[in-house]
Biopython code that builds the backbone (N, CA, C, O; Angstrom):
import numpy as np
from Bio.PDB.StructureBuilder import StructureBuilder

atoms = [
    (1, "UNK", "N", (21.017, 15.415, 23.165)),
    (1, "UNK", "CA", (19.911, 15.725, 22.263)),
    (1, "UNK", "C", (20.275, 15.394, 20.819)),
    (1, "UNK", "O", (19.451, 14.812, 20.114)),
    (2, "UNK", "N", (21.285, 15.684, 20.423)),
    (2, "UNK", "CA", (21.771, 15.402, 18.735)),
    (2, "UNK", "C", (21.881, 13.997, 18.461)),
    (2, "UNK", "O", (21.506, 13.376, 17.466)),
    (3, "UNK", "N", (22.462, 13.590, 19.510)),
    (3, "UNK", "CA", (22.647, 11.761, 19.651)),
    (3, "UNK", "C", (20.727, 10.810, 19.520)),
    (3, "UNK", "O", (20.280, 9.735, 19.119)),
    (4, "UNK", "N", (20.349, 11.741, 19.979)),
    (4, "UNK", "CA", (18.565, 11.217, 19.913)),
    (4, "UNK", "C", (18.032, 11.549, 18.982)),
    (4, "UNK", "O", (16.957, 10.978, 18.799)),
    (5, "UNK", "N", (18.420, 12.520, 18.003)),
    (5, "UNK", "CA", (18.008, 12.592, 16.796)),
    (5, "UNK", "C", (18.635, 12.093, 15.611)),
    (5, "UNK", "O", (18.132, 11.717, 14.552)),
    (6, "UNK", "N", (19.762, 12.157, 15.965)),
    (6, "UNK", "CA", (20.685, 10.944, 15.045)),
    (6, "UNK", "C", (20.148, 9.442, 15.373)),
    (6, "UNK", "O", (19.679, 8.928, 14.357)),
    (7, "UNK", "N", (20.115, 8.971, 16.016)),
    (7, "UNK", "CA", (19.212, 7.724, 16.390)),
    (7, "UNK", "C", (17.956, 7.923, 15.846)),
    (7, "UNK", "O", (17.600, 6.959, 15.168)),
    (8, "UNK", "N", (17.133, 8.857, 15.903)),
    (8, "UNK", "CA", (15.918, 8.722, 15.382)),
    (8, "UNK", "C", (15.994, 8.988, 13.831)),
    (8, "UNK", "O", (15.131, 8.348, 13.229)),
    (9, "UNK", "N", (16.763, 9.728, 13.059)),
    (9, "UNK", "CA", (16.848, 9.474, 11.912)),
    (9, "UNK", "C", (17.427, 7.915, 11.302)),
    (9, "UNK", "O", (16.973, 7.292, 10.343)),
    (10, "UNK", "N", (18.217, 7.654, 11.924)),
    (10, "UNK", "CA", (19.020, 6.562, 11.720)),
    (10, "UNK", "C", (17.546, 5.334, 11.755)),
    (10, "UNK", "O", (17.119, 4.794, 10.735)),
    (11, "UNK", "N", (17.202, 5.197, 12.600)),
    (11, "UNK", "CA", (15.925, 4.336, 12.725)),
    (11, "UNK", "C", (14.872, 4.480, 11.600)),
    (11, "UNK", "O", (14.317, 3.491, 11.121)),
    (12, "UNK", "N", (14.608, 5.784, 11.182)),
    (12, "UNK", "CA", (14.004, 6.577, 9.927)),
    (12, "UNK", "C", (14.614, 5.441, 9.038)),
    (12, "UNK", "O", (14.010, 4.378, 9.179)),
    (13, "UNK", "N", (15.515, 5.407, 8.281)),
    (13, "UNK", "CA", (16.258, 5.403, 7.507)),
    (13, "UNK", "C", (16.459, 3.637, 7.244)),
    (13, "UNK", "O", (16.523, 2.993, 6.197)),
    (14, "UNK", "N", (16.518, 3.229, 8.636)),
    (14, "UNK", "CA", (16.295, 1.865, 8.556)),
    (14, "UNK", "C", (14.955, 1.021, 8.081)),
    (14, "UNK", "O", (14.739, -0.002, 7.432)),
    (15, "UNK", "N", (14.436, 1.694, 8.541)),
    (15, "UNK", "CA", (12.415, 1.329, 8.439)),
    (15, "UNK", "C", (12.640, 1.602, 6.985)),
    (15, "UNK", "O", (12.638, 0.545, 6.355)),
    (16, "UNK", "N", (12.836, 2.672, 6.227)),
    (16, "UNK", "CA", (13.019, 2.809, 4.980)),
    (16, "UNK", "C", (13.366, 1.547, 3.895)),
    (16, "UNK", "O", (12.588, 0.931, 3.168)),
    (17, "UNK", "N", (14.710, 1.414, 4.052)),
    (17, "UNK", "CA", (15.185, 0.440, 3.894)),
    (17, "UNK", "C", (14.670, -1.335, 3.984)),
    (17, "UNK", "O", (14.877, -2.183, 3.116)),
    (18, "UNK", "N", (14.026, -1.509, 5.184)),
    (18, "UNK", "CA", (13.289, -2.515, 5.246)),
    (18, "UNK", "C", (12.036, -2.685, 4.569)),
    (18, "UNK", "O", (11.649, -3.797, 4.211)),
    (19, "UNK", "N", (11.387, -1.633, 4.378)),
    (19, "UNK", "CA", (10.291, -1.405, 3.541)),
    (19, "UNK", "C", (10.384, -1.629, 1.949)),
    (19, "UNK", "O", (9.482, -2.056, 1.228)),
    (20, "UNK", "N", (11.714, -1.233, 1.558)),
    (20, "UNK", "CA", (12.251, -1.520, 0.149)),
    (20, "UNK", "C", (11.828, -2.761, -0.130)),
    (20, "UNK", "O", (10.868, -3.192, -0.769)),
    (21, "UNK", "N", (13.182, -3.530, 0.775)),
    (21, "UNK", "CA", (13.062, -4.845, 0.549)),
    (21, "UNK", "C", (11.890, -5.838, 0.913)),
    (21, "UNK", "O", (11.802, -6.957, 0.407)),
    (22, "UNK", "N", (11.055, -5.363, 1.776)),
    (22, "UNK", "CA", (9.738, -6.240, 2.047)),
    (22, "UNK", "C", (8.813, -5.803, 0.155)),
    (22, "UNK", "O", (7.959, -6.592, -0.249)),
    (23, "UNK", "N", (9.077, -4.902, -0.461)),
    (23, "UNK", "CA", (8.105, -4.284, -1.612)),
    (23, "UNK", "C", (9.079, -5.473, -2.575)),
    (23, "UNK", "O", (8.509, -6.530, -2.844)),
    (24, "UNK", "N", (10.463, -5.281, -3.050)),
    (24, "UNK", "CA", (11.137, -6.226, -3.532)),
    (24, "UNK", "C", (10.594, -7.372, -3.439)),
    (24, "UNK", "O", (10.102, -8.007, -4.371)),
    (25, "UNK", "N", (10.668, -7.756, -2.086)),
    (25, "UNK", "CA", (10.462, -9.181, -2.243)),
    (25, "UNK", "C", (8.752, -9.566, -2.574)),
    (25, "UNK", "O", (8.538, -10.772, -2.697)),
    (26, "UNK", "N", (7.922, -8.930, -2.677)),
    (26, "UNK", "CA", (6.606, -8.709, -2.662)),
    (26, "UNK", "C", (5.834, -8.425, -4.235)),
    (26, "UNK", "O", (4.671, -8.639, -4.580)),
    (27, "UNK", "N", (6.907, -7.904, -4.942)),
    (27, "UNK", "CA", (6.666, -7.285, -6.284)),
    (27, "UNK", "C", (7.363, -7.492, -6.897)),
    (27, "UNK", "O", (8.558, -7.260, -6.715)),
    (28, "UNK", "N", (6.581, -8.305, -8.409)),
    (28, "UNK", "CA", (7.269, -8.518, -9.451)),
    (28, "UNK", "C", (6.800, -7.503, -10.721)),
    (28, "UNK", "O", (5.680, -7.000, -10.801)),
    (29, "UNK", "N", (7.680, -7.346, -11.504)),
    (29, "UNK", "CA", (7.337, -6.667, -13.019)),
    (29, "UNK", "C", (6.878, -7.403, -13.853)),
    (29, "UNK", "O", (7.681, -7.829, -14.683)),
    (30, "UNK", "N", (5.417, -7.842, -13.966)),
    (30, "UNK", "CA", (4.530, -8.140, -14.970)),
    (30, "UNK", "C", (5.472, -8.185, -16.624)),
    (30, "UNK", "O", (5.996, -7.104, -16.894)),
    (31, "UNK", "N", (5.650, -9.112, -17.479)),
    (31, "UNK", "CA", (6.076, -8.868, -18.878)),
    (31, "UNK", "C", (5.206, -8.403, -19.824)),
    (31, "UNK", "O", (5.551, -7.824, -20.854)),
    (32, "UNK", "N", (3.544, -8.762, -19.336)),
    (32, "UNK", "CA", (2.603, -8.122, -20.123)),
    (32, "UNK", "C", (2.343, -7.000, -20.095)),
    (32, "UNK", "O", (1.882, -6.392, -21.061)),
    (33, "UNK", "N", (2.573, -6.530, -19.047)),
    (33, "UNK", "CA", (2.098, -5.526, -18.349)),
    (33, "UNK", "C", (3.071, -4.348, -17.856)),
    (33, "UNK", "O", (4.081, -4.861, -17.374)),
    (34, "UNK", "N", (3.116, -2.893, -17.808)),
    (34, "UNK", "CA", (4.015, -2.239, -17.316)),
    (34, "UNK", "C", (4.102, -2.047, -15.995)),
    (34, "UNK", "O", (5.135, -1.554, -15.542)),
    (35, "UNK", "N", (3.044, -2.398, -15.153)),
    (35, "UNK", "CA", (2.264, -2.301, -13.804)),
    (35, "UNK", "C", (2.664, -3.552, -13.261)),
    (35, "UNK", "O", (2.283, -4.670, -13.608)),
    (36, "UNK", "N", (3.750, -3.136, -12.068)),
    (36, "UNK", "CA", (4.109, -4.246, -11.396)),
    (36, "UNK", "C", (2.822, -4.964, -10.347)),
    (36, "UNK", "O", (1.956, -4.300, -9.777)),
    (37, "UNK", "N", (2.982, -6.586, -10.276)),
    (37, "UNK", "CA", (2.447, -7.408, -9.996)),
    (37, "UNK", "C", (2.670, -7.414, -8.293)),
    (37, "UNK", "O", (3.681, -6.943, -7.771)),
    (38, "UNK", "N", (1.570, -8.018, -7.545)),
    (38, "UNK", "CA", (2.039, -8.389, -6.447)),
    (38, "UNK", "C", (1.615, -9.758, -6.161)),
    (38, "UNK", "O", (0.540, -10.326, -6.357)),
    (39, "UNK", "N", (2.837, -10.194, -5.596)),
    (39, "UNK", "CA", (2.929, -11.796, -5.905)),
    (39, "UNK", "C", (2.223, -12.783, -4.966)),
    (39, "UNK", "O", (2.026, -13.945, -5.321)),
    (40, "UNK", "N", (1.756, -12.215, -3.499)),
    (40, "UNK", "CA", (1.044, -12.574, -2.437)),
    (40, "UNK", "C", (0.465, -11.204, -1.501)),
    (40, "UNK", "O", (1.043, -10.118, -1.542)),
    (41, "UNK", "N", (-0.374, -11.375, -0.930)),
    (41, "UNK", "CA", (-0.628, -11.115, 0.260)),
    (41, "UNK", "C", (0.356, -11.199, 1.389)),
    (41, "UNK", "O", (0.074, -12.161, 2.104)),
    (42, "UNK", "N", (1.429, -10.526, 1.817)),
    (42, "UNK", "CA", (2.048, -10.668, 3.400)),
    (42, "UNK", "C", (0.612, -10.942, 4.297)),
    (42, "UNK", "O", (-0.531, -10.485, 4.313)),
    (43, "UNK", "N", (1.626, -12.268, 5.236)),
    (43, "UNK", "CA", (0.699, -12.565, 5.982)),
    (43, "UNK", "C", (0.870, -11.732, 7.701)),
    (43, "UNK", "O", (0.002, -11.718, 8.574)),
    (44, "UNK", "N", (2.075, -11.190, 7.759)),
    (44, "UNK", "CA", (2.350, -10.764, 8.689)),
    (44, "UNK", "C", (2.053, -8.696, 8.424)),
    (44, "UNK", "O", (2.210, -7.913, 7.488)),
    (45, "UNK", "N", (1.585, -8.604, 9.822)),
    (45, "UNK", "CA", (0.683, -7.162, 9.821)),
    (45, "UNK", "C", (1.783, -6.242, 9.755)),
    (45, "UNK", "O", (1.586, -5.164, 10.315)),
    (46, "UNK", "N", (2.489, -6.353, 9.403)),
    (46, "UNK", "CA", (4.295, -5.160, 9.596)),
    (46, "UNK", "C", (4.267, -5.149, 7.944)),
    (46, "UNK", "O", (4.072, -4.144, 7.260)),
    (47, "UNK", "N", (4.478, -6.345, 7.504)),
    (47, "UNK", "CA", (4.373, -6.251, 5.904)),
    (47, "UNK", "C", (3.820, -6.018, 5.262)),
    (47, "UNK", "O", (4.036, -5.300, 4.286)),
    (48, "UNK", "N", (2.552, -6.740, 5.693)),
    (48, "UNK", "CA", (1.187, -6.184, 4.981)),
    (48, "UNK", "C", (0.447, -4.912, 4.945)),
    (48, "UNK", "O", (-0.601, -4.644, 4.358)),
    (49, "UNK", "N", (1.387, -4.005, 5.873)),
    (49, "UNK", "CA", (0.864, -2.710, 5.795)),
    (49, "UNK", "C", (2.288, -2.277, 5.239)),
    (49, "UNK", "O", (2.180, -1.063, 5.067)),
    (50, "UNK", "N", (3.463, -2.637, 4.904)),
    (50, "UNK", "CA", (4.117, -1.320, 3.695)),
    (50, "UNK", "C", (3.269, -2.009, 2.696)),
    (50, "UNK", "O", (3.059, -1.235, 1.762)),
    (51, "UNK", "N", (2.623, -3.311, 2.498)),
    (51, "UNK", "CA", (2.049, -3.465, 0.840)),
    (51, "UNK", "C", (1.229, -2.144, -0.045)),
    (51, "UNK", "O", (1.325, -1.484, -1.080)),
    (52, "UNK", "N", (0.193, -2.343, 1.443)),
    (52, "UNK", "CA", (-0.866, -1.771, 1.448)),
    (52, "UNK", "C", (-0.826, -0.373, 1.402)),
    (52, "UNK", "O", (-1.722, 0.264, 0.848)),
    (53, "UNK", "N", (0.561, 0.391, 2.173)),
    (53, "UNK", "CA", (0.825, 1.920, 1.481)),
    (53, "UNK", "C", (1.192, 1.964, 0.122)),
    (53, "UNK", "O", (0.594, 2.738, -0.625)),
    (54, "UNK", "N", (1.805, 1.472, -0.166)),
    (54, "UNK", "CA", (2.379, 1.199, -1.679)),
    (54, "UNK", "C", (0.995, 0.959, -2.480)),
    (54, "UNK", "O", (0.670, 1.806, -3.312)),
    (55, "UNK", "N", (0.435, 0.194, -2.329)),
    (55, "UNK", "CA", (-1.127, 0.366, -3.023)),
    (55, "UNK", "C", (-1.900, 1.770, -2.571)),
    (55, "UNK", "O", (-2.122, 2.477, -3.554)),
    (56, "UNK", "N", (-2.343, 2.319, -1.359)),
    (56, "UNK", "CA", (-2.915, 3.208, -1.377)),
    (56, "UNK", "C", (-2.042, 4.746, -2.299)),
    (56, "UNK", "O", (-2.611, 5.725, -2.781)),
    (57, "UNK", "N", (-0.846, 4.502, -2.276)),
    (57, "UNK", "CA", (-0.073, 5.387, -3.107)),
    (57, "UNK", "C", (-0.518, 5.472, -4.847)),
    (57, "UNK", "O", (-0.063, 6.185, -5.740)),
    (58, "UNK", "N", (-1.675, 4.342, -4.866)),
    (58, "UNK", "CA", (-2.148, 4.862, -6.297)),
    (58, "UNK", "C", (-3.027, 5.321, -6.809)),
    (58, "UNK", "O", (-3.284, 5.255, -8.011)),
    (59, "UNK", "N", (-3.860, 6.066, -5.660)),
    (59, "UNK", "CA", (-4.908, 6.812, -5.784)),
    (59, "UNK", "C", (-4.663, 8.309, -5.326)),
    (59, "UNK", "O", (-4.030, 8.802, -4.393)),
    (60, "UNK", "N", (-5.366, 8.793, -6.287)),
    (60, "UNK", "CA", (-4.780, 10.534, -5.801)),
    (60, "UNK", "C", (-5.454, 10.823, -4.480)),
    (60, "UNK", "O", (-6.334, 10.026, -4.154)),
    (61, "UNK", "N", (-5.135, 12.046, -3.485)),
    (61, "UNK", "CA", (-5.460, 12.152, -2.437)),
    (61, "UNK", "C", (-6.357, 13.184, -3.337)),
    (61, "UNK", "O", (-6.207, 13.697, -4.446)),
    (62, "UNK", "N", (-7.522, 13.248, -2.160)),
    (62, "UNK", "CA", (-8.415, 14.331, -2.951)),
    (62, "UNK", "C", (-9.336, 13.697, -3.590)),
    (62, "UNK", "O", (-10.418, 14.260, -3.428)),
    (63, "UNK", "N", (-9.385, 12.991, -4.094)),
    (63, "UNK", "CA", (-10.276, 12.225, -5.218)),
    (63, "UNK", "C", (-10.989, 11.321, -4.783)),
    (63, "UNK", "O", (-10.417, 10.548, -4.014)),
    (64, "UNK", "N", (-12.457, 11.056, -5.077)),
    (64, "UNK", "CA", (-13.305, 9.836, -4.959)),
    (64, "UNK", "C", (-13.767, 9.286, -5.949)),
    (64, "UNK", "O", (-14.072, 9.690, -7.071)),
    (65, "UNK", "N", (-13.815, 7.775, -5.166)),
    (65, "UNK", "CA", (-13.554, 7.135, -6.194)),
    (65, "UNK", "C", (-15.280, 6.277, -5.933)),
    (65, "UNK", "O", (-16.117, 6.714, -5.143)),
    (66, "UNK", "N", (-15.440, 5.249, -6.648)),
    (66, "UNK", "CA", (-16.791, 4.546, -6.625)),
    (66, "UNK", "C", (-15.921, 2.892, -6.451)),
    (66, "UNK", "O", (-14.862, 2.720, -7.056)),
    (67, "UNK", "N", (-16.507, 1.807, -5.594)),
    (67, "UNK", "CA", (-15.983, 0.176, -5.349)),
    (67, "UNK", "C", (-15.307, 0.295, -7.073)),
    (67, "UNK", "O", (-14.217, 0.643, -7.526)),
    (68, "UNK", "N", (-16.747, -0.250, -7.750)),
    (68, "UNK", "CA", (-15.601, -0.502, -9.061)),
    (68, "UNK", "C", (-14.545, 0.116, -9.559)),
    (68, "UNK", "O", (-13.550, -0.504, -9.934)),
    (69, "UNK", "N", (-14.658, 1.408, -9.614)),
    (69, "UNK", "CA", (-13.047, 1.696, -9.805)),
    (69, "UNK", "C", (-11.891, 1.083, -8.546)),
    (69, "UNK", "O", (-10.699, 0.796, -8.663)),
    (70, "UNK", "N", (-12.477, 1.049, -7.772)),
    (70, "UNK", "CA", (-11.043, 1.310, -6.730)),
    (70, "UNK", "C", (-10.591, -0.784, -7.171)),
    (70, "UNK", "O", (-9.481, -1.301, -7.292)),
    (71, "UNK", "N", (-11.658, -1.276, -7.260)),
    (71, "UNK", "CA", (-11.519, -2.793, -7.632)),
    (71, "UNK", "C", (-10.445, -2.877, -9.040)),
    (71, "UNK", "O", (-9.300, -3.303, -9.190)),
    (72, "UNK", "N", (-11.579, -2.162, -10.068)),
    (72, "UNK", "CA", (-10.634, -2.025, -11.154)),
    (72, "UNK", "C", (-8.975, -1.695, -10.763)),
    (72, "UNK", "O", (-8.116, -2.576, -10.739)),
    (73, "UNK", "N", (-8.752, -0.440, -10.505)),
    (73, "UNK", "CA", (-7.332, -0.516, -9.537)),
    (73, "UNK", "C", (-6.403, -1.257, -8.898)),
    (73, "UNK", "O", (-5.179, -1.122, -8.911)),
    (74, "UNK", "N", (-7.202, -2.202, -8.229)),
    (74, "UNK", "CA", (-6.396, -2.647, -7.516)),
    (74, "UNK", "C", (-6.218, -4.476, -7.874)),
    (74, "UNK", "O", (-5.591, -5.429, -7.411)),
    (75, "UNK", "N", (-7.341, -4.168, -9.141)),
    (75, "UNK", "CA", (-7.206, -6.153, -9.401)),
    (75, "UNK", "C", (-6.028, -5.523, -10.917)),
    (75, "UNK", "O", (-5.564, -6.241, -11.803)),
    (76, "UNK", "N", (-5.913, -4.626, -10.817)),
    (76, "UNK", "CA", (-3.956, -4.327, -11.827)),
    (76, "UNK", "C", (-2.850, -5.068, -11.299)),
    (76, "UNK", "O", (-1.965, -5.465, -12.057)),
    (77, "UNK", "N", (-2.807, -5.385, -9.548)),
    (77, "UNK", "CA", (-1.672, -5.537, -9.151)),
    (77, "UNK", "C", (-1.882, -6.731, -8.096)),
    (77, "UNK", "O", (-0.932, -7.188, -7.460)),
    (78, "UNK", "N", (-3.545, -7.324, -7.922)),
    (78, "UNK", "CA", (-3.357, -8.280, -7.410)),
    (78, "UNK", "C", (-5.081, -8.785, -7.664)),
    (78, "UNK", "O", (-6.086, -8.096, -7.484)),
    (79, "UNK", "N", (-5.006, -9.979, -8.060)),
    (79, "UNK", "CA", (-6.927, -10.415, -8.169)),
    (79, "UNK", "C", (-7.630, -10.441, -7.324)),
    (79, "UNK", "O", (-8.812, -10.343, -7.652)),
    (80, "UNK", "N", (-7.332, -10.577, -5.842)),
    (80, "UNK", "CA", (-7.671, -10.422, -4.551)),
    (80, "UNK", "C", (-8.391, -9.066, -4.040)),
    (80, "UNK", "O", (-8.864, -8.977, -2.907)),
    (81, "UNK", "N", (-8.423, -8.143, -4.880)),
    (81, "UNK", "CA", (-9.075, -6.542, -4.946)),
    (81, "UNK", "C", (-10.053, -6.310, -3.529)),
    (81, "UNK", "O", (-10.035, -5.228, -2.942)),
    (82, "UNK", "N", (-10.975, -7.563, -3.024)),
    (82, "UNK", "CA", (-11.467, -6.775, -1.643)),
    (82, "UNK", "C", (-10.699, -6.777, -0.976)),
    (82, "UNK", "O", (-10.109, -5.714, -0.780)),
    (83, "UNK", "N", (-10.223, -8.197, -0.139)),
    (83, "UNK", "CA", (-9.062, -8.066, 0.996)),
    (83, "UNK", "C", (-8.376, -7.144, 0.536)),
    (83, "UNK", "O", (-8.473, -6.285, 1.413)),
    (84, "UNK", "N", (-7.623, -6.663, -0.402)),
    (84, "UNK", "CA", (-6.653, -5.588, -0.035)),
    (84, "UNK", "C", (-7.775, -4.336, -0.313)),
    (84, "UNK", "O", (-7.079, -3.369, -0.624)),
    (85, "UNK", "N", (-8.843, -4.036, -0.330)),
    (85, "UNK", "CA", (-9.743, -2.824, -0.502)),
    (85, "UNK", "C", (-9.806, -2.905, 1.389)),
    (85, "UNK", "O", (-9.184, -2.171, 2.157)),
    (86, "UNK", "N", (-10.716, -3.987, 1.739)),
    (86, "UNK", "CA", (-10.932, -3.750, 3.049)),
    (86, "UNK", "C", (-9.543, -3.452, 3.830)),
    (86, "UNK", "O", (-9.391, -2.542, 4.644)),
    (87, "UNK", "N", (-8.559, -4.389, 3.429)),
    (87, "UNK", "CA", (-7.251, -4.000, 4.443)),
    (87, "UNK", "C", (-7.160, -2.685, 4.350)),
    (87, "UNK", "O", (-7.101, -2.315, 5.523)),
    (88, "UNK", "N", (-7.103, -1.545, 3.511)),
    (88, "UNK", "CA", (-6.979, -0.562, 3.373)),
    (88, "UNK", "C", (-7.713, 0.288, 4.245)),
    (88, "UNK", "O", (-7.082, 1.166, 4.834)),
    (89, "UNK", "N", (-9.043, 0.170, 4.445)),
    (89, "UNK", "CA", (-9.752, 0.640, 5.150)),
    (89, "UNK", "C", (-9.805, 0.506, 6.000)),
    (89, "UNK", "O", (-10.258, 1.384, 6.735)),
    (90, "UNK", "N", (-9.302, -0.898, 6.559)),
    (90, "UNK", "CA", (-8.996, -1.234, 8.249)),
    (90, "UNK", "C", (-7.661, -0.361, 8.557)),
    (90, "UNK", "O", (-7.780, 0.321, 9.575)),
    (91, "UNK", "N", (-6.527, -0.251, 7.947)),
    (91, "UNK", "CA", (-5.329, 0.043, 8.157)),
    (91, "UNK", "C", (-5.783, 1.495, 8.052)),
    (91, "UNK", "O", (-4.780, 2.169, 8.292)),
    (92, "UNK", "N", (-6.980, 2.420, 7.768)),
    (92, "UNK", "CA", (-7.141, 3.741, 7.968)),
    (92, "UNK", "C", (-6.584, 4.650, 6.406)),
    (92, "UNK", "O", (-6.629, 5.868, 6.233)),
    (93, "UNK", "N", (-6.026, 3.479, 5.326)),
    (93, "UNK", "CA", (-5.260, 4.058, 4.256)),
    (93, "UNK", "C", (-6.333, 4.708, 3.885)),
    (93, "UNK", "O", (-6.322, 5.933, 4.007)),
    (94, "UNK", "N", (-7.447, 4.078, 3.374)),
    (94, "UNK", "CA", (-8.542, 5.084, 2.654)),
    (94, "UNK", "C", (-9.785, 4.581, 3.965)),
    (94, "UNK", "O", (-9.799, 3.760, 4.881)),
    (95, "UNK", "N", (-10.858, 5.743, 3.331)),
    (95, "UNK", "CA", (-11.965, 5.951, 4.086)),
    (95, "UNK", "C", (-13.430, 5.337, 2.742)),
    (95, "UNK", "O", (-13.345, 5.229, 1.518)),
    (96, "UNK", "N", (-14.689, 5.047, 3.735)),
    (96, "UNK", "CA", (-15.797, 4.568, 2.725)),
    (96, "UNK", "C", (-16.711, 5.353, 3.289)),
    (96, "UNK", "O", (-16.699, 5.654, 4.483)),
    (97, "UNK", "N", (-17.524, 5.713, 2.495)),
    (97, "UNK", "CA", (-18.956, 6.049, 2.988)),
    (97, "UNK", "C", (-19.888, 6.158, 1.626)),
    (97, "UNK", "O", (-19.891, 6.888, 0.635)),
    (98, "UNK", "N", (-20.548, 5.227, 2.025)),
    (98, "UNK", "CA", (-21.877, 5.014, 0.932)),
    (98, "UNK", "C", (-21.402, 4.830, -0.314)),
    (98, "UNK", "O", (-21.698, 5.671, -1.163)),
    (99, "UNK", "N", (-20.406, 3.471, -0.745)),
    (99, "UNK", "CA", (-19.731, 3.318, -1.803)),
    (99, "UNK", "C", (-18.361, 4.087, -2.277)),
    (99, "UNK", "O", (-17.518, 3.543, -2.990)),
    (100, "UNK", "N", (-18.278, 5.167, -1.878)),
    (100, "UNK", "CA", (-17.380, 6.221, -2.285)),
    (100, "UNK", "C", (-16.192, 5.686, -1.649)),
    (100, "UNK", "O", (-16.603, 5.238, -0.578)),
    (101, "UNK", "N", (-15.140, 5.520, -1.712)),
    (101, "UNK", "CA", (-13.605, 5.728, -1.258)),
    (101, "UNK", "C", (-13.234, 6.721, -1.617)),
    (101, "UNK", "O", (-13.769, 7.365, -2.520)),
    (102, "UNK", "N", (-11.947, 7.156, -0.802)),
    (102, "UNK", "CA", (-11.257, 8.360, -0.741)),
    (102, "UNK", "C", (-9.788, 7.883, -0.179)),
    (102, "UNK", "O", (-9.950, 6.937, 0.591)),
    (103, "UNK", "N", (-8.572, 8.199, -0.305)),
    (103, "UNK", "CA", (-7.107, 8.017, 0.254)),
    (103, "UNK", "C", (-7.439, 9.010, 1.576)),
    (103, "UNK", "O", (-8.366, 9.816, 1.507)),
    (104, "UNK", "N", (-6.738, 8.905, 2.594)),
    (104, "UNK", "CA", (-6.430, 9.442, 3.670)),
    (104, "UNK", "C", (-5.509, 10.349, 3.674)),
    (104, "UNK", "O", (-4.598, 9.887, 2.988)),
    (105, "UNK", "N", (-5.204, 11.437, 4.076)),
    (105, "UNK", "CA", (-4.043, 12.286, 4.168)),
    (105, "UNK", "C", (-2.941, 11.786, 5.117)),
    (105, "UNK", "O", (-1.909, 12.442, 5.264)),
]
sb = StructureBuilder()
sb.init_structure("model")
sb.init_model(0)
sb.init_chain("A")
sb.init_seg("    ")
for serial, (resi, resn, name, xyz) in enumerate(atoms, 1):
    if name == "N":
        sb.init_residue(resn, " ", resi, " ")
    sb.init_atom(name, np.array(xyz, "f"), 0.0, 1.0, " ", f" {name:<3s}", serial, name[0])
structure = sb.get_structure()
């Protein structure tokens, strides 16, 4: 039993780690800007969803929001603002109804 949870942290810990470096390699620090940049779209669905937590991580939970803001938001860190609005919503990060977004718990 300890050996299966040491493995499962250990795996924890790895995913962690890989997630770093997929955001690294994914994000640059803007010079104009204090708000790091994201430099593409991952085309692969493993990557493109740590992007996409890392973006939904910038909306408070609790809070609704209206398209243009969440656009405003999200064209900070990439000009592409629907695809990564809809990815979000496909990936379950946030929810829509009748314009409104919201983050997911």
């Amino acid at each position: 039993m300890l050996n299966q949870q040491f493995d499962i942290s250990l795996e924890h810990v790895e995913d962690e780690v890989w997630a770093a470096k997929v955001l690294s390699n994914y994000i640059l620090l803007d010079q104009t800007s204090e708000l790091p940049r994201l430099k593409d779209i991952p085309a692969t669905r493993k990557k493109r969803l740590v992007i996409l937590k890392w973006l939904a991580s910038h909306f408070e939970q609790g809070t609704n929001y209206p398209e243009a803001k969440v656009n405003e938001i999200l064209k900070q860190f990439h000009p592409d603002c629907a695809t990564l609005r809809r990815e979000m919503i496909g990936y379950n990060l946030m929810q829509r109804e009748s314009g409104i977004y919201w983050r997911q718990t």
